[in-house]
C-alpha positions in Angstrom: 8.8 152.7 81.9 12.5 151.5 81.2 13.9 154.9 82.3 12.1 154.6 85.5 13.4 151.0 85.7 17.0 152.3 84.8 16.7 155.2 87.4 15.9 152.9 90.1 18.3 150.3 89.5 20.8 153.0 89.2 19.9 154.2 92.6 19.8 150.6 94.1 23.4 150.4 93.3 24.4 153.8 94.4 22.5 152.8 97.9 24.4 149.6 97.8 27.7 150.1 96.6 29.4 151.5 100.0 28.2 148.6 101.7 29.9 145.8 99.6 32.9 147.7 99.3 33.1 148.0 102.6 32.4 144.4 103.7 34.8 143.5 100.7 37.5 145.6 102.9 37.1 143.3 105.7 38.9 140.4 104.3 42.6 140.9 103.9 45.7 138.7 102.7 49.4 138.4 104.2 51.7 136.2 103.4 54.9 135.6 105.7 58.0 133.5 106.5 57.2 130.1 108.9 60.1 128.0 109.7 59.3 124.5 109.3 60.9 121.4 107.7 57.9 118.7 106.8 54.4 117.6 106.4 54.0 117.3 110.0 54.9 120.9 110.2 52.7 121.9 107.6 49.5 120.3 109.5 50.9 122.1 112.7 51.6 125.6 111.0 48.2 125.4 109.8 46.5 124.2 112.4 48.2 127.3 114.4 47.3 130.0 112.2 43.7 128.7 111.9 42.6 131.6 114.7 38.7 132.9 114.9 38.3 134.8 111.6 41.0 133.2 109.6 39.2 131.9 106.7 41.9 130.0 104.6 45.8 129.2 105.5 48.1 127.2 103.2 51.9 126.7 104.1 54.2 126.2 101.1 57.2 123.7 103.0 59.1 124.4 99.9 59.6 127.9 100.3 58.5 128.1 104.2 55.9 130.8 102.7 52.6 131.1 104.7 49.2 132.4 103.4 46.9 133.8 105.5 43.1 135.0 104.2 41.6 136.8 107.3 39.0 139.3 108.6 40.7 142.6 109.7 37.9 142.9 112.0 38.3 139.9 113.7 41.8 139.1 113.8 45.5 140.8 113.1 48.3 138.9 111.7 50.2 139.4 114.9 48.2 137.3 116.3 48.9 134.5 113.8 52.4 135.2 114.2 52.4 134.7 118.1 50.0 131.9 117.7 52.4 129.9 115.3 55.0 130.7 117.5 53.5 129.3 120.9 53.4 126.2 119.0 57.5 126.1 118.2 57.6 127.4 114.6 59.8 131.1 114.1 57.6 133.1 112.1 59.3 136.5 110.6 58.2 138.2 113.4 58.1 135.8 116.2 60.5 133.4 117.5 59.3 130.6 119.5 60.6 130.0 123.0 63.2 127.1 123.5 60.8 125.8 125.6 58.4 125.7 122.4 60.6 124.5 120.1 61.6 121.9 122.2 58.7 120.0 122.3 58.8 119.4 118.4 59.1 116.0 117.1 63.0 115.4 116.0 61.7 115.4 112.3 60.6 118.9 112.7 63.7 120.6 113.8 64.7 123.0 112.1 67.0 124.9 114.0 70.4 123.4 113.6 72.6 123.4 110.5 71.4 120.2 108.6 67.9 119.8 108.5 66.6 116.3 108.7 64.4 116.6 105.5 
């Protein structure tokens, strides 16, 4: 009885093992360069990059480093980038128009020499 058991089981997991790899493969990580200066920022850059299938976003202000968790099927991370930067925040990929940019708070930016924070 426990090899029957055993054989089934075994074949249960070969049946099932493509399809939780492949919904495993769905879910991707980047991590990029957002420039940004303060908390405010941080709320903004997140709040950006929060796109349908993003499922987590943290932005380090320290090291302007952002995290992105994400579906690959749902969304790229060029579209994060573009969406951060319609918002006034250069990503590594995407600068935001002046237009963009201008529309920040003065405690956000981060464009000149000395930054305010």
């Amino acid at each position: 009885m426990k090899i029957i058991v055993n054989i089934i089981l075994a074949a249960l997991l070969f049946v099932c093992s493509p399809a939780l790899t492949q919904a495993q493969s769905k879910i991707d990580t980047t991590t990029f360069h957002v420039d940004g200066v303060c908390n405010t920022c941080k709320e903004r850059i997140e709040r950006a990059a929060l796109l349908r299938g993003v499922k987590y976003v943290e932005w380090e202000k320290t090291s302007e480093q952002l995290t992105v968790v994400y579906r690959n099927d749902k969304v790229k991370p060029d579209d994060v980038h573009i969406s951060i930067a319609s918002i006034g925040h250069d990503t590594e990929k995407v600068k935001a128009s002046d237009e963009a940019y201008s529309k920040l708070p003065d405690c956000c930016l981060y464009r000149s020499d000395i930054k305010k924070h």
